[in-house]
N, C-alpha and C positions, 0 to 999 in steps of 0.2 A: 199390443206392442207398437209404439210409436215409430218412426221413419228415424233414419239417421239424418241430421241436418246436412244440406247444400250448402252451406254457407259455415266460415269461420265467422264465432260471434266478435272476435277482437277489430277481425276486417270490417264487418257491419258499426260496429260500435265506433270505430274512427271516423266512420263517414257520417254517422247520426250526431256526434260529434260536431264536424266540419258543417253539416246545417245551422245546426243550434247558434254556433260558434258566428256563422256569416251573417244569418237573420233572426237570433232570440227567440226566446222561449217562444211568448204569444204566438209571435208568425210563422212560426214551424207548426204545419200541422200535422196530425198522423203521416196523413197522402204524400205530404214534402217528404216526408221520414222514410215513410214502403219505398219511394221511387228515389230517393238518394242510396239507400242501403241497398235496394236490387232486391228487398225482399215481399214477403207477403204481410199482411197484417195478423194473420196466425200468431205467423213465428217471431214478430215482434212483440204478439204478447208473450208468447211462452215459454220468449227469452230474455225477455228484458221486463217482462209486466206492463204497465201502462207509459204512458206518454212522459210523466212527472218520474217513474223510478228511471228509464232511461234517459230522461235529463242528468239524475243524481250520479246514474250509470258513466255520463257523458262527463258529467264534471270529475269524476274520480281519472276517468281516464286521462283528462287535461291535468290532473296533478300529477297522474304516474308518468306522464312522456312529455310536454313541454315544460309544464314549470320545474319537475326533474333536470330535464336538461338543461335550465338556468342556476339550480341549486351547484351541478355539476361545474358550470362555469365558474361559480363564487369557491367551488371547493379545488380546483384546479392545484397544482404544485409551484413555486415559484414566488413572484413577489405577489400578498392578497391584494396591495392597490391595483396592482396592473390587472387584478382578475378581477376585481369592482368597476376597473376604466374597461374593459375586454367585455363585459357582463352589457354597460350602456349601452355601448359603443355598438354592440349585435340586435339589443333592442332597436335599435335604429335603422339600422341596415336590413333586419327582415321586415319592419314595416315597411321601407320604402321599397322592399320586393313585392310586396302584398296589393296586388291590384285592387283585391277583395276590400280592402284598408279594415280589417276587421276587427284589427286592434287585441285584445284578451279578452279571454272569454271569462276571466276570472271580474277583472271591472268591468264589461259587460253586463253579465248576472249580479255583481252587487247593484249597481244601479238598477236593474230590470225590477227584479225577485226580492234581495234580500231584505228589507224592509216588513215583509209580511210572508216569507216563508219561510218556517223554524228551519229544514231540512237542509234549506240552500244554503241560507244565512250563517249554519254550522260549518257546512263546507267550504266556505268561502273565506270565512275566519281561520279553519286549519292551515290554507294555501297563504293568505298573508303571514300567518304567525311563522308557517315554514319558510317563509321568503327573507323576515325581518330575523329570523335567527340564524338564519344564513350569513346574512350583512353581518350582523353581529358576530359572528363566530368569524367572518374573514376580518370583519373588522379589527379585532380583538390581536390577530395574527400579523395587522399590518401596524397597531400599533406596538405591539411587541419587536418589530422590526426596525424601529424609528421609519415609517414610511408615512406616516400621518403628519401634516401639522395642525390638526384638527384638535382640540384642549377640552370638548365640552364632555359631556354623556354619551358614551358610545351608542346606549343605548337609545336613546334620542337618534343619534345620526343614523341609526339604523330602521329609524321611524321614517326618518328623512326620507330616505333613499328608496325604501319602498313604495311610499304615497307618491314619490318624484318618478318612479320607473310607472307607474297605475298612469300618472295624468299625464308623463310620454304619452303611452298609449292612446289615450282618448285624444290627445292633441294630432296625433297619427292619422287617426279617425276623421278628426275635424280638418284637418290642415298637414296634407303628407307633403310639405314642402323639404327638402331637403337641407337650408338653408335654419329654417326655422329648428327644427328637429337635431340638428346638429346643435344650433345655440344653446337648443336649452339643454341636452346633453354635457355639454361643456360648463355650463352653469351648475349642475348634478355635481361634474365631475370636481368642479370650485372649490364644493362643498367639504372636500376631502381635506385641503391643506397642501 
């Protein structure tokens, strides 16, 4: 009969997470993982499996709690441009909270990983496609509302918008200047009409 675990796995899984998320797969290693999470190397096998499934672990949880709460944003009630301009507009403002400047974990791991790992590279495509149907769906709503004056493929703009919130990020990462960050926010935001 096995012990009852000391540790909630969700609590554990935020903070292996919040590793992964500040320093990337490679340079996270187990020891980074036991002594961020507060646990043993046991019970991060025998709860999460090895090092690679609680990455996948880690990434699933970044699409259930932050990029959710960005889906939530685009899904907001009211006018959809102002929840598109409300949507940048927060990108922004949490990077320049972010001392860490860590940027997404989701562009992050495409750059890192997805190129040669089936596993990530699945997950990572689910989290954009749910981002860009997001746009597209408020999009869709702001056109319907006359709030656009944008004339082309929505569906396009909604390409737009996602690659343009991804390279926010990296540019966060590069250059957390507030000045910069705000520009090209506004430039995003151009985009609209």
């Amino acid at each position: 009969m096995t012990g009852k675990k000391k540790f909630i796995p969700e609590e554990v899984l935020e903070k292996a997470m919040e590793s992964f998320w500040c320093q990337g797969y490679e340079a996270t290693s187990v020891q980074n993982l036991i002594q961020s999470m507060g646990i043993n190397r046991g019970s991060l096998y025998d709860t999460f499996g090895d090092k690679h499934a609680l990455f996948l672990a880690s990434l699933d949880h970044y699409s259930q709690t932050v990029m959710a709460m960005i889906l939530k944003q685009l899904q907001a009630p009211g006018s959809a441009k102002q929840a598109i301009i409300n949507c940048i507009q927060s990108m922004v403002e949490r990077a320049l909270r972010d001392p860490a400047q860590k940027g997404c974990l989701v562009t992050n791991t495409a750059t890192e990983l997805a190129a040669h790992d089936p596993a990530v590279a699945a997950r990572i495509q689910n989290c954009l496609q749910g981002l860009e149907q997001a746009f597209y769906e408020t999009l869709v709503r702001a056109k319907a509302n006359d709030e656009l004056g944008y004339n082309g493929d929505l569906h396009t703009l909604a390409q737009y918008l996602t690659s343009s919130l991804q390279g926010l990020q990296v540019m966060s990462k590069a250059n957390p200047n507030k000045a910069v960050l705000q520009g090209i926010a506004d430039v995003i935001v151009a985009s609209l009409g």
